[in-house]
C-alpha positions in Angstrom: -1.6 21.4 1.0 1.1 22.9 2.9 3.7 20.2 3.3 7.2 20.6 2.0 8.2 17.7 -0.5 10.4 16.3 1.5 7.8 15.3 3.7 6.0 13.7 1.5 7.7 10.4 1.3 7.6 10.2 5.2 3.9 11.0 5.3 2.8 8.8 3.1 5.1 5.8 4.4 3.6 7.0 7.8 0.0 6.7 6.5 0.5 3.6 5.2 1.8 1.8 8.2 -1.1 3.6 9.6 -3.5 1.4 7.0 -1.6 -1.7 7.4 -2.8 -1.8 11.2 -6.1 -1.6 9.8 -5.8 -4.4 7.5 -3.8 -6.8 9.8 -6.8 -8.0 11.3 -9.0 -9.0 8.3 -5.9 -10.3 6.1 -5.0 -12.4 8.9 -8.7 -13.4 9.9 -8.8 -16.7 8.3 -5.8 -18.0 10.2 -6.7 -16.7 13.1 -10.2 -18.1 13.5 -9.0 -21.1 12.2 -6.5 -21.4 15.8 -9.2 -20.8 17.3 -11.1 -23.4 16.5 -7.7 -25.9 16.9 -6.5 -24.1 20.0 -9.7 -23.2 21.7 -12.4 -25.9 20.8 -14.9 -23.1 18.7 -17.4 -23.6 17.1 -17.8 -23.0 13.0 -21.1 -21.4 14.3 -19.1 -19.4 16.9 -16.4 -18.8 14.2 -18.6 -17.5 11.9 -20.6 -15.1 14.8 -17.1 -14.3 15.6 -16.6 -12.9 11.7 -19.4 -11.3 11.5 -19.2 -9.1 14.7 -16.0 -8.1 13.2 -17.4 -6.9 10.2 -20.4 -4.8 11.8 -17.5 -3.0 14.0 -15.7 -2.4 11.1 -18.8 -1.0 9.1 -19.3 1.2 12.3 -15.9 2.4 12.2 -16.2 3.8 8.6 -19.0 6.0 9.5 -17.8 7.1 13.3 -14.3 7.9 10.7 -16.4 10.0 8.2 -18.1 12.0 10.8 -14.8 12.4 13.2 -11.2 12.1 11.8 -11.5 15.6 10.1 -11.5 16.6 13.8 -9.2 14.7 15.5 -5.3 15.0 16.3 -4.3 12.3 14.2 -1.2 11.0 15.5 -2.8 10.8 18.9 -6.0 8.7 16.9 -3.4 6.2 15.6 -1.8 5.5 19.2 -5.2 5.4 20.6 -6.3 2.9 18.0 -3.2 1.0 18.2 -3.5 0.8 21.8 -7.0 -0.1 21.2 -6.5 -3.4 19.0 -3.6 -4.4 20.9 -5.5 -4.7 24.2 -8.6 -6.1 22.7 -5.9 -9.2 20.7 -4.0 -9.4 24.0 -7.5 -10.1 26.0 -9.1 -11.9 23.4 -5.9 -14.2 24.2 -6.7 -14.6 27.3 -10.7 -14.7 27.6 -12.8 -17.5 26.7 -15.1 -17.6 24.3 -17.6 -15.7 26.1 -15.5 -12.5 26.2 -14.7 -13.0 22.6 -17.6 -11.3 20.8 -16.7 -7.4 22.4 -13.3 -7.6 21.6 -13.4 -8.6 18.5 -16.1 -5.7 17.6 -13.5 -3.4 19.0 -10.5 -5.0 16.8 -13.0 -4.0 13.4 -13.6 -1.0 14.6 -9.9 0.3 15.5 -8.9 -1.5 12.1 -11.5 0.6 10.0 -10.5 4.0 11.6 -6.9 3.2 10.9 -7.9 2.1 7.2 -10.0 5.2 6.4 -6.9 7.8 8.3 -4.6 6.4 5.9 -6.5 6.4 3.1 -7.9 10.2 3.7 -4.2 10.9 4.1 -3.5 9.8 0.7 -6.5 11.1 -0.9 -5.0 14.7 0.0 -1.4 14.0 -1.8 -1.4 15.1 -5.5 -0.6 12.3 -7.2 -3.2 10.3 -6.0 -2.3 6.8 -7.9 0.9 6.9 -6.8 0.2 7.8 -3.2 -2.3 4.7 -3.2 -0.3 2.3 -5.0 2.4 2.9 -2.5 -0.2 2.1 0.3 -1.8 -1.1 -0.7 2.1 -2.3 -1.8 3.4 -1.4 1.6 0.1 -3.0 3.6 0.2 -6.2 1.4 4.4 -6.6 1.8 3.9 -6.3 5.9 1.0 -9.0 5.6 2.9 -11.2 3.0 5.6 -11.5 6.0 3.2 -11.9 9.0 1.1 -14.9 6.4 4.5 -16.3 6.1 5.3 -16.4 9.8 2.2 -17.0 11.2 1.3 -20.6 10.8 4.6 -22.2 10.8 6.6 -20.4 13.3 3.8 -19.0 15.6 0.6 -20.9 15.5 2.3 -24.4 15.1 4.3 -23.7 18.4 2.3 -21.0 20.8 -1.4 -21.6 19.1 -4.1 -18.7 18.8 -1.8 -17.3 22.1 0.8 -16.8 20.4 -0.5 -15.4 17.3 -2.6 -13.0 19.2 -0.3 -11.3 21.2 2.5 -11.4 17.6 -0.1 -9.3 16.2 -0.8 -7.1 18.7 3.5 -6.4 19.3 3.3 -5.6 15.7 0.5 -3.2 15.6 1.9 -1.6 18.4 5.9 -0.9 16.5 3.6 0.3 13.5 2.0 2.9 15.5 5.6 4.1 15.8 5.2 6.1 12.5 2.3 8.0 14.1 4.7 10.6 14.6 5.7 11.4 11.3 2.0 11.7 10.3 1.3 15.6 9.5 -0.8 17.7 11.3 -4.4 17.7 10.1 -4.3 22.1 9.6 -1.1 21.3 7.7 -2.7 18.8 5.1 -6.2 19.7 4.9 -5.5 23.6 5.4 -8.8 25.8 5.5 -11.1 22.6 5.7 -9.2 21.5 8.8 -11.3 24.2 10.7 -14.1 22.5 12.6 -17.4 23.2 11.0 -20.4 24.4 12.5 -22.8 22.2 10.4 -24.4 18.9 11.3 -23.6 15.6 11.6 -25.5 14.9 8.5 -23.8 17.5 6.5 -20.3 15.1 6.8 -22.1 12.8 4.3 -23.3 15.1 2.1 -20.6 14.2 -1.2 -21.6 14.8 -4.9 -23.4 12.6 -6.4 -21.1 11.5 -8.6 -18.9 10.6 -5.5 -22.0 8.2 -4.3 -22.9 7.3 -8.0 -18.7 5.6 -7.7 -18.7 4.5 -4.5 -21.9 2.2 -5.9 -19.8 0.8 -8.8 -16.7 0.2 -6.8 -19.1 -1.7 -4.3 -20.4 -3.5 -7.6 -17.0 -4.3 -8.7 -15.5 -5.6 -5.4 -18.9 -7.7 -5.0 -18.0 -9.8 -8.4 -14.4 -10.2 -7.8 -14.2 -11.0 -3.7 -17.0 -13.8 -5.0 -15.1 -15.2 -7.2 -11.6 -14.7 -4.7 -14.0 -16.2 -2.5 -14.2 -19.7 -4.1 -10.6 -20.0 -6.0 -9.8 -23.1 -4.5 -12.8 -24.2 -4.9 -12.2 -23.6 -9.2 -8.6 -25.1 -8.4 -10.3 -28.2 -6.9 -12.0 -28.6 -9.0 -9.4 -29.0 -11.6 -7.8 -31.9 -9.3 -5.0 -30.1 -8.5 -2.5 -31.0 -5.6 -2.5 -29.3 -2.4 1.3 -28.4 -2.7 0.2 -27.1 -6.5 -2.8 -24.8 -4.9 -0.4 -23.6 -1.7 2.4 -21.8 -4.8 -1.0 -20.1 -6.5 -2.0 -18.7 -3.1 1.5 -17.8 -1.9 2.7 -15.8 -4.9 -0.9 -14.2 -5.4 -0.1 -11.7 -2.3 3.4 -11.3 -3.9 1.8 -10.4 -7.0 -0.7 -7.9 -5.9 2.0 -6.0 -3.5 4.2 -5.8 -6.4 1.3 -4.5 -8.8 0.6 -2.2 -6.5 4.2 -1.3 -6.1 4.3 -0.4 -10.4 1.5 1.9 -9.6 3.1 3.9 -7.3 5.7 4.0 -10.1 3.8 5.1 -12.6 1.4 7.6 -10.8 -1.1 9.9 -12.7 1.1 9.1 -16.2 -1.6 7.4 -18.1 -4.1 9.7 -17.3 -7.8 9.4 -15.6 -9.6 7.0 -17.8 -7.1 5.1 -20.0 -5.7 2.7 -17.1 -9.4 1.5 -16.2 -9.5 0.3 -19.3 -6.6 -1.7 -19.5 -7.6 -3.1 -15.4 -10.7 -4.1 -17.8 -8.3 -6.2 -20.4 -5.6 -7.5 -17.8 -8.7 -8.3 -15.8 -10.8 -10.5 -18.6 -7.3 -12.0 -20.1 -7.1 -13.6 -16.2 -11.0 -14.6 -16.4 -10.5 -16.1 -19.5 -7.4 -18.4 -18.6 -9.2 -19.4 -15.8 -12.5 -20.4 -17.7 -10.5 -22.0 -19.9 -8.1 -23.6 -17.3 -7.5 -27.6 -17.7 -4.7 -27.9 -15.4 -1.8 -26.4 -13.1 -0.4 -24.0 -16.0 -3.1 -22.1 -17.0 -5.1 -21.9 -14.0 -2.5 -20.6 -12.0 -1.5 -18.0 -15.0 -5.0 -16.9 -14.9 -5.3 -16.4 -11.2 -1.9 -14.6 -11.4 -3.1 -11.9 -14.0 -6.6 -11.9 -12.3 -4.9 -10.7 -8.8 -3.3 -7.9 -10.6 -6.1 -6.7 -12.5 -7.9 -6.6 -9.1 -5.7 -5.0 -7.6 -4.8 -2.2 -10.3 -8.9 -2.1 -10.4 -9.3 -0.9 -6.5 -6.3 1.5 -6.7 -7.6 3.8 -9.9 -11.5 3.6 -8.5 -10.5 4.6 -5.2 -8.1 7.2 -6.8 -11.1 8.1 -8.9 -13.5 8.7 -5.7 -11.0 10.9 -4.2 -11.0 13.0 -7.4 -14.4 13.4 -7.6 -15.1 14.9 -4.3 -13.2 18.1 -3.6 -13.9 17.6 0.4 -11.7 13.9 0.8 -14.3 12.7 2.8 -15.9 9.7 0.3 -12.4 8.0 0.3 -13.2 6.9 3.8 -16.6 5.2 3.1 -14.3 2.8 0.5 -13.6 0.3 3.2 -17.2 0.2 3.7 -17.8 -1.1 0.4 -15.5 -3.1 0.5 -16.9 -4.7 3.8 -20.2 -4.7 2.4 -18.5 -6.5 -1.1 -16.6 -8.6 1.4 -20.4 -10.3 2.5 -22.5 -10.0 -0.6 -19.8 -11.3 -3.1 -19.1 -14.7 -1.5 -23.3 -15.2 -0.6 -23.9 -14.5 -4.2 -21.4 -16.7 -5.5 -22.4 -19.9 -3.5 -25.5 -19.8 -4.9 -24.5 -19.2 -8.6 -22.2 -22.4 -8.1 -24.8 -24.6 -8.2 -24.9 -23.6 -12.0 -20.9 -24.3 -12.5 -18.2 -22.2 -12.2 -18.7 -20.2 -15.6 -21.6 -18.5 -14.3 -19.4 -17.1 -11.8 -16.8 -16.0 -13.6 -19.4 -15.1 -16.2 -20.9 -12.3 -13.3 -17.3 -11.3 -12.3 -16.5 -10.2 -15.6 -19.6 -8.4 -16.0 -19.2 -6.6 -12.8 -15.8 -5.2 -13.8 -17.4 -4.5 -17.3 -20.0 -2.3 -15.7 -17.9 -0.8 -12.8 -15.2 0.3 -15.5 -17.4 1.7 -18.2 -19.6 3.7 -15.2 -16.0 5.1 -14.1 -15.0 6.2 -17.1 -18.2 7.9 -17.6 -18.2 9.3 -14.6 -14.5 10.4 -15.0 -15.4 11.7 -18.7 -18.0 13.9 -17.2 -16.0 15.2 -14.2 -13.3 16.5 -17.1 -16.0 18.1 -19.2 -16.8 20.1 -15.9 -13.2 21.3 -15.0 -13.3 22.7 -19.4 -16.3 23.9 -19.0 -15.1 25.8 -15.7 -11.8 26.6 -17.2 -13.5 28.1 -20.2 -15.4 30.8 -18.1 -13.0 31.7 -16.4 
């Protein structure tokens, strides 16, 4: 990598504003579809057709991102994409509901190209927990604010309008930092050349790369289930609304500020030891919340569950990077994370109907299996390098 170190901390701040317009749309999606159905008489069938779509352009934008970004100017990528999304919000405005179904395609798949440039930017830096923490902290502080605003300030007085055409002013000033983004010859050095090979060979990873994408996807599938139905457990437990509304509003507090202590800490603890303790921070959570009779100990449980999710996607995606010398699998992480994002939530309505223990039961023993595969995984990929280092 050829960039100075005083360019890092402007690339990476650069790369993460660049991720944070990719993961304004789906962190805001619930709100907005709800306008929609208050401000423009939807459907929940249309809502839902309206989600989906989303999704699939997403799920296409990871793969177009994989087989492209690698040879594209990158700062002129963001602006496009920018531009891209804040068109297709300030139409979808605008349209009616007939209109709707392209543009919001279009929003999932400008979102996922802006996910996967950040996060192939910040597979490249050297301290790869840190870089990521300092992502998902920066892209969950920016949403924090627009969550805050959104409802009470914009949808309460200018509807789905309004909130529509706040986002798309937003994604355009982050776009701004496109121009502190480094060249891709400057970051990626000999592999920025374009290669000769074909379109199949940009998917060609280790197999250990695919083996971890799989576990992450496993991982993400028990936890987004059980995120999926929270307030469903809280309900449950007859809390208040007002109770419920300061779990949910200092849960996207606590997860940017997790992720904030990783980008403090870095590489420090090593490859394998902090999957271990995302496994105990993550069952301590489960456990208050299986146990949970009231206010107190459900919301503790929720609490430490959040940041042992969060911790949990920062060191497997910092794994993937590691394990594939190219930096190319980092970018098919969004697309497990779509594809955890659907099968999570369909899997746990249906283990409901046997209680809520059998879900938490099959989120804990998701993480269980995703962390010991990773440190397997991670155990094998050191052997290698000694091996390697040993020869030579």
């Amino acid at each position: 990598m050829n960039i100075s170190r005083g360019n890092t901390v402007a690339i990476m701040l650069a790369a993460s504003f660049a991720s944070t317009i990719g993961g304004l749309p789906f962190n805001t999606l619930p709100i907005l579809l709800g306008s929609m159905v208050d401000s423009l008489g939807f459907t929940v069938e249309q809502i839902g057709l309206l989600g989906a779509v989303c999704f699939a352009g997403y799920l296409l934008g990871t793969l177009v991102a994989v087989a492209l970004i690698d040879r594209l100017n990158w700062r002129w990528l963001t602006l496009g994409c920018a531009f891209g999304a804040a068109v297709a919000y300030g139409l979808s405005s605008r349209l009616p509901a007939t209109a709707q179904l392209p543009l919001w395609a279009l929003i999932g798949f400008f979102a996922a190209l802006m996910t996967c440039l950040g996060m192939r930017i910040m597979g490249e830096m050297p301290n790869k927990e840190r870089a990521l923490g300092l992502r998902l902290g920066i892209e969950l502080g920016v949403v924090a604010a627009v969550l805050f605003a959104l409802p009470s300030l914009v949808i309460a007085n200018f509807h789905y309008t309004g909130a529509a055409l706040l986002l798309a002013a937003i994604i355009l000033l982050l776009s701004l930092s496109s121009w502190a983004l480094p060249r891709r010859q400057d970051l990626l050095g000999a592999a920025a050349r374009p290669h000769s090979g074909s379109l199949l060979a940009r998917f060609q990873f280790p197999p250990a790369a695919y083996a971890a994408l799989g576990f992450f996807f496993l991982f993400g599938a028990g936890q987004i289930g059980l995120w999926a139905f929270l307030e469903r457990l809280g309900h449950s437990l007859a809390l208040q609304p007002t109770e419920l509304g300061i779990v949910f509003a200092v849960l996207k507090l606590l997860g940017g500020a997790a992720a904030l202590v990783l980008a403090a800490v870095g590489d420090r603890l090593g490859v394998r030891v902090p999957h271990l303790i995302v496994l105990l921070v993550l069952g301590t959570g489960l456990l208050l919340l299986g146990n949970a009779d009231g206010f107190p100990m459900y919301a503790a449980g929720a609490w430490i569950w959040e940041v042992g999710f969060t911790w949990g996607c920062v060191y497997q995606t910092a794994a993937i990077a590691r394990m594939d010398s190219s930096g190319r699998s980092i970018m098919l992480i969004p697309a497990a994370f779509a594809l955890s994002s659907m099968a999570g939530p369909a899997l746990a309505g249906q283990l409901l109907s046997h209680g809520f223990t059998a879900l938490l039961w099959v989120a804990a023993g998701c993480a269980v299996i995703a962390v010991l595969a990773f440190s397997c995984l991670l155990a094998g990929r050191a052997q290698g390098e000694g091996a390697v280092q040993a020869v030579c």
